[in-house]
C-alpha positions in Angstrom: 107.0 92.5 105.5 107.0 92.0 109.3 110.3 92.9 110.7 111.3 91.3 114.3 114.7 91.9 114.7 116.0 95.6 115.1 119.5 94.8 116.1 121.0 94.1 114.3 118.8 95.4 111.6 118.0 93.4 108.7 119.2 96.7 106.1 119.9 94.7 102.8 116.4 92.6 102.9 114.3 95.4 103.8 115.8 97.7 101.0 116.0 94.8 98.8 112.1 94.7 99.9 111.0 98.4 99.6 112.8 98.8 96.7 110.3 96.7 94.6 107.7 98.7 95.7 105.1 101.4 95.2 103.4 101.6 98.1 105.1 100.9 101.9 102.6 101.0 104.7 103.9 101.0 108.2 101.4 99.8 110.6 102.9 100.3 114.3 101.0 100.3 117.7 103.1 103.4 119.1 102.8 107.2 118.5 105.7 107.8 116.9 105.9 105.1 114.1 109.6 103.8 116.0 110.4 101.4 113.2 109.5 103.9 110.3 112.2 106.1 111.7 114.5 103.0 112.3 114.1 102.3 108.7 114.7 105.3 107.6 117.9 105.7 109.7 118.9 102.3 108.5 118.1 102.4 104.9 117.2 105.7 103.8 114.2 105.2 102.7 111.0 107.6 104.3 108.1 105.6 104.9 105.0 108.1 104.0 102.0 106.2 104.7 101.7 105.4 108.8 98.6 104.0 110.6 99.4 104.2 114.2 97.4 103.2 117.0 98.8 103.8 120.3 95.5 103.6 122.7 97.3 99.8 124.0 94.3 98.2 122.4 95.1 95.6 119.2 94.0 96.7 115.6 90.8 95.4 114.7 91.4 93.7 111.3 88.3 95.6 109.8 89.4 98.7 111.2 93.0 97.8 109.9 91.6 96.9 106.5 89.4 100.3 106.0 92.4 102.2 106.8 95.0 100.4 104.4 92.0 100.7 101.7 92.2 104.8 102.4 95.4 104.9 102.1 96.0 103.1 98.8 93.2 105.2 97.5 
């Protein structure tokens, strides 16, 4: 799920979302995962898994794939 608006924040479809389920991934390109707290603030529910690169360089989608594959393992 790709969430673009913050404010106001889409509450009810993202925990409608997240609550179906197992694994939420948040994939951010700050340092401190902005929207996981925002969701968590929002919603209450903690997003665990976080890969964050905040170097102002784009995810390479390998790179981005290898790291979703660790985590789910």
């Amino acid at each position: 799920m790709q969430i673009i608006v913050a404010d106001p924040f889409p509450y009810e479809k993202v925990k409608n979302v997240f609550d179906t389920v197992t694994n939420i991934i948040d994939v951010e390109q700050n340092s401190t995962a902005q929207l996981a707290r925002l969701v968590k603030e929002k919603t209450g529910i903690e997003i665990k898994n976080k890969i964050l690169r905040y170097d102002g360089r784009p995810f390479d989608p390998f790179e981005l794939h290898k790291k979703i594959e660790e985590v789910l393992k």
